[in-house]
C-alpha positions in Angstrom: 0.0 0.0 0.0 2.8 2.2 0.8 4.1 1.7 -2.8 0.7 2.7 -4.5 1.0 5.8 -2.3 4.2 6.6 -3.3 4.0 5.6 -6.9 0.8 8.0 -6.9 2.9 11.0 -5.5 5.5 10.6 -7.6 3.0 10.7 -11.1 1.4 13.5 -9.7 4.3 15.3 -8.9 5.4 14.7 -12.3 2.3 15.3 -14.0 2.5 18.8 -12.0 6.0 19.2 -13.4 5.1 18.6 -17.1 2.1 21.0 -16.4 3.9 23.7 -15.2 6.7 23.6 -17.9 4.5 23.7 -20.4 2.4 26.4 -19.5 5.0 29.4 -20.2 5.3 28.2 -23.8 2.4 27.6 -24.2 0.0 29.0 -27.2 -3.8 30.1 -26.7 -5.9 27.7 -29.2 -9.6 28.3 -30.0 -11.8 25.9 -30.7 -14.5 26.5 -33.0 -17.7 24.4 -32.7 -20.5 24.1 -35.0 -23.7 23.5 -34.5 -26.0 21.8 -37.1 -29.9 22.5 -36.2 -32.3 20.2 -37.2 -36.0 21.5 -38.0 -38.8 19.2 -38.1 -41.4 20.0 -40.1 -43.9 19.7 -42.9 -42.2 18.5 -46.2 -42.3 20.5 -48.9 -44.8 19.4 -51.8 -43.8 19.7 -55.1 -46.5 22.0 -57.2 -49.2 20.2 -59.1 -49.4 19.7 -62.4 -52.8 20.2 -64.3 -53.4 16.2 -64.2 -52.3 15.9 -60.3 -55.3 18.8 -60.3 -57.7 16.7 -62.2 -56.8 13.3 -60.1 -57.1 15.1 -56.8 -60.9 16.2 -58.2 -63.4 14.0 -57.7 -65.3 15.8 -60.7 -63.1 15.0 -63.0 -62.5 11.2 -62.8 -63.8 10.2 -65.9 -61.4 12.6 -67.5 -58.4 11.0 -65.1 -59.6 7.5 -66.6 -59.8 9.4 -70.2 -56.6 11.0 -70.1 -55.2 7.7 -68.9 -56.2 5.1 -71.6 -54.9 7.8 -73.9 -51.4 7.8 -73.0 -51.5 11.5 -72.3 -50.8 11.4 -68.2 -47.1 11.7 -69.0 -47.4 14.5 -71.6 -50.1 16.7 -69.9 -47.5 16.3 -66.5 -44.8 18.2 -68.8 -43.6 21.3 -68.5 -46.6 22.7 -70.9 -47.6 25.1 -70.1 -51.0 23.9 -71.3 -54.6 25.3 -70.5 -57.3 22.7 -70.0 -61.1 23.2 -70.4 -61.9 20.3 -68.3 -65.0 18.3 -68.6 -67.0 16.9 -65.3 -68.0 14.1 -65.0 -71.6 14.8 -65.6 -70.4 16.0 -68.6 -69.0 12.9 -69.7 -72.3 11.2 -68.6 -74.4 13.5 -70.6 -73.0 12.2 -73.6 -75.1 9.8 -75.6 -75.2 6.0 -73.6 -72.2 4.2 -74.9 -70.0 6.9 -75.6 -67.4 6.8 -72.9 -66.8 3.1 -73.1 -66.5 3.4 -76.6 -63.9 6.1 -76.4 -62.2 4.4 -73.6 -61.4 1.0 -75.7 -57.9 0.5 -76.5 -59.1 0.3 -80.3 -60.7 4.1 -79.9 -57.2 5.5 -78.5 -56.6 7.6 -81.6 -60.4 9.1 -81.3 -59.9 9.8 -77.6 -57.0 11.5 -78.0 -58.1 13.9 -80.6 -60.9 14.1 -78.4 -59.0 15.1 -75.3 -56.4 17.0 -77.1 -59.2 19.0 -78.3 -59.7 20.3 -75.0 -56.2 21.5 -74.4 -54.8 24.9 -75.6 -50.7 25.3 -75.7 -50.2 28.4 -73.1 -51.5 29.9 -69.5 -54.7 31.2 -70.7 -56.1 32.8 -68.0 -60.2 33.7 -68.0 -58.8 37.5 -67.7 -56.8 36.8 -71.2 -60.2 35.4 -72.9 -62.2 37.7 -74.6 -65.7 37.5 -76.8 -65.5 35.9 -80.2 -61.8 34.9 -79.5 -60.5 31.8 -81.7 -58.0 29.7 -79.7 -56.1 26.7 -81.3 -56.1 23.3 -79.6 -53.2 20.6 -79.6 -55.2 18.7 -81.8 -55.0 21.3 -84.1 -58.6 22.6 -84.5 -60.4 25.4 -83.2 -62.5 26.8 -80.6 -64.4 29.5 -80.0 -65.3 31.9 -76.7 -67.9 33.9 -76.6 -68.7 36.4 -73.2 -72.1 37.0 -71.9 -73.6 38.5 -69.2 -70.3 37.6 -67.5 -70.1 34.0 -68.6 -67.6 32.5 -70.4 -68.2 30.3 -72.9 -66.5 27.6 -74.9 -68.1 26.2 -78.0 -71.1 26.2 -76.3 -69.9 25.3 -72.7 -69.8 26.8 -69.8 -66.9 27.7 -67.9 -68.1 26.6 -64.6 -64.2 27.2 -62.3 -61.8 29.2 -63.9 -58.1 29.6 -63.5 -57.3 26.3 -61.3 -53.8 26.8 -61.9 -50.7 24.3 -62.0 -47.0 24.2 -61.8 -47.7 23.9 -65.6 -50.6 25.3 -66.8 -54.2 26.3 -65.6 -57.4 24.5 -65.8 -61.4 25.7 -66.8 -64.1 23.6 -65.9 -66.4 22.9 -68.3 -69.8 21.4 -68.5 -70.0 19.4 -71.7 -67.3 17.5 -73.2 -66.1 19.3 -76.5 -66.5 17.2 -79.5 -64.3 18.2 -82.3 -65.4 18.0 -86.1 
C-alpha cells in the first residue's frame, strides 16, 4: 500500500512538473464548434401539375380515366404550359349512352385522343386573357371559339363553370360538356 502511495505522488508530482513547464510556452488555441440545427417540419410538396389537379378532383375522374387510356398522363404532366377546359363528370355522362366506353377502348385511343387534345390549348390562358369571339387553337390542331355574356364565359357552347385552377404547368377551366371536335 505504501508503494501505490508513493507511486501516486511521484506521477502526480510529475504530472504537475510537465504542467507547469508547459504552461509558459504555451500557445492560446480556439476551438471552434458548429452546430448543425435540425427542423422538423412539414415537407415541402412539389407543385401540381394540371393532371395531379384533375386526379385530386373528384369531378373530373372520368377525365383522369380518359386521359389515362390515352397515353396522355405523361405529356399533360410536362412542363406545358397547357390550358385545359376540363369536362366533369356529368359531362362525360351526358353524352349519348355508350360513348365513354366506346372512347375508352384500347381500339378508340386515336379518337380519344383527338378528343382530349381538343380540349387542351398550348399556353397559360387565364379567363382575364379570354375575350368574346376569340379563336384559340387546340393541340389537336382545331379550333375553338369563346364567346362572353352576361359575364359567362363560354367555350363552343360550354360553360366555364371554375376558372383559373392553376398548376405548376398550366391552368385548368371547368367545363360542362365534353367538347367534340369535327
Amino acid at each position: 500500500m505504501k508503494k501505490l502511495r508513493f507511486l501516486s505522488l511521484t506521477v502526480a508530482t510529475v504530472a504537475t512538473a510537465f504542467l507547469a513547464s508547459c504552461g509558459g510556452a504555451s500557445k492560446e488555441e480556439t476551438v471552434e464548434e458548429t452546430t448543425v440545427e435540425i427542423v422538423e417540419g412539414t415537407p415541402v410538396e412539389a407543385p401540381k401539375t394540371v393532371v395531379d389537379i384533375a386526379v385530386g378532383s373528384s369531378d373530373h375522374t372520368t377525365l383522369v380515366a380518359a386521359v389515362t387510356a390515352a397515353g396522355l398522363v405523361e405529356t399533360l404532366s410536362g412542363t406545358g404550359p397547357f390550358t385545359i377546359f376540363a369536362p366533369t363528370n356529368t359531362a362525360f355522362a351526358a353524352l349519348p349512352a355508350g360513348t365513354v366506353d366506346n372512347l375508352l377502348k384500347p381500339e378508340s385511343k386515336d379518337q380519344l385522343t383527338s378528343v382530349l387534345t381538343y380540349h387542351v390549348v398550348a399556353g397559360n390562358v387565364m379567363a382575364a386573357d379570354l375575350s368574346d369571339g376569340q379563336v384559340v387553337t387546340t393541340l389537336n390542331g382545331q379550333e375553338l371559339t369563346v364567346s362572353i355574356k352576361d359575364g359567362k364565359v363560354m367555350i363552343n357552347g360550354a360553360t366555364v363553370t371554375a376558372a383559373d385552377l392553376a398548376g405548376s404547368n398550366g391552368v385548368i377551366h371547368v367545363v360542362d360538356a365534353v367538347l367534340l371536335p369535327k
